[in-house]
C-alpha positions in Angstrom: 16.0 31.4 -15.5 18.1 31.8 -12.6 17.7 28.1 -11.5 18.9 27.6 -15.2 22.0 29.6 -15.2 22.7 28.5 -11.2 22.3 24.7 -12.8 24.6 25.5 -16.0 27.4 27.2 -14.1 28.4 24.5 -11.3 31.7 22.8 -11.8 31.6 18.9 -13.0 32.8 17.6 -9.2 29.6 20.0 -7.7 26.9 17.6 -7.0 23.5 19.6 -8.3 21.9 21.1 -5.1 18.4 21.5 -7.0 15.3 20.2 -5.2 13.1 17.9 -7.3 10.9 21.0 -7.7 13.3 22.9 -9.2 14.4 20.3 -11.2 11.0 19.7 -12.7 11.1 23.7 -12.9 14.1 23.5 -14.9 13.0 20.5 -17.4 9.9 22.1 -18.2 11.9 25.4 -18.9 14.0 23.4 -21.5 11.4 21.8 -23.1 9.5 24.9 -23.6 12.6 26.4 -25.3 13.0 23.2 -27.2 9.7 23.7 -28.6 10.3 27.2 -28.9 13.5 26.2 -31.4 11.1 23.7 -33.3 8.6 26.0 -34.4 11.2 28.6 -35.5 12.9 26.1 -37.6 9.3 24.8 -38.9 8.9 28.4 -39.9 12.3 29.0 -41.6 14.0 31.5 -39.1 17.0 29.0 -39.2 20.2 29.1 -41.4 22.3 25.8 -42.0 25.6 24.3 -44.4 28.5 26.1 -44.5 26.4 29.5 -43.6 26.2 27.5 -40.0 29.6 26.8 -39.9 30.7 30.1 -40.8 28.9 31.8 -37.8 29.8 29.6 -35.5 33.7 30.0 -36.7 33.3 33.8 -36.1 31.5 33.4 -32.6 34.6 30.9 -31.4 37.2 33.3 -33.0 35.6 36.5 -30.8 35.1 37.9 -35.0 32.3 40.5 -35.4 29.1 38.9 -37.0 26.3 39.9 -39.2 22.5 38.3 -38.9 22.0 36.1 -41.3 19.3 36.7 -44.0 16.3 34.8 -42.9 13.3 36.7 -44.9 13.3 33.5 -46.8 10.4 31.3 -45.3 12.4 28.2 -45.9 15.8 27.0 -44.7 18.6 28.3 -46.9 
């Protein structure tokens, strides 16, 4: 994760400094979360429409949030 967050924070004029291990380290890191996210939306933990919009409005604006409802086993 470190390699991830080291990666994620350089500035746009830093040139990466990761080794090819690391960056296969790092790819197969994101693809596991990738898959991770897949299977989570496959199984309805997901919101989307305005309810999306909405909590992503209140995240920017620094507004307190509430977790969405997502007993439902399909997307709302």
């Amino acid at each position: 994760m470190a390699m991830v967050t080291r990666f994620l924070h350089r500035g746009p004029e830093q040139p990466t400094s990761e080794s090819p291990a690391e960056r296969d380290a790092r790819i197969a890191y994101e693809r596991e979360l990738i898959e991770e996210a897949r299977r989570e939306i496959a199984d309805g933990h997901a919101i989307k429409g305005d309810d999306a919009r909405e909590l992503l409005r209140a995240l920017r604006e620094g507004r307190p949030i509430s977790i969405p409802d997502t007993s439902s086993p399909r997307l709302r």
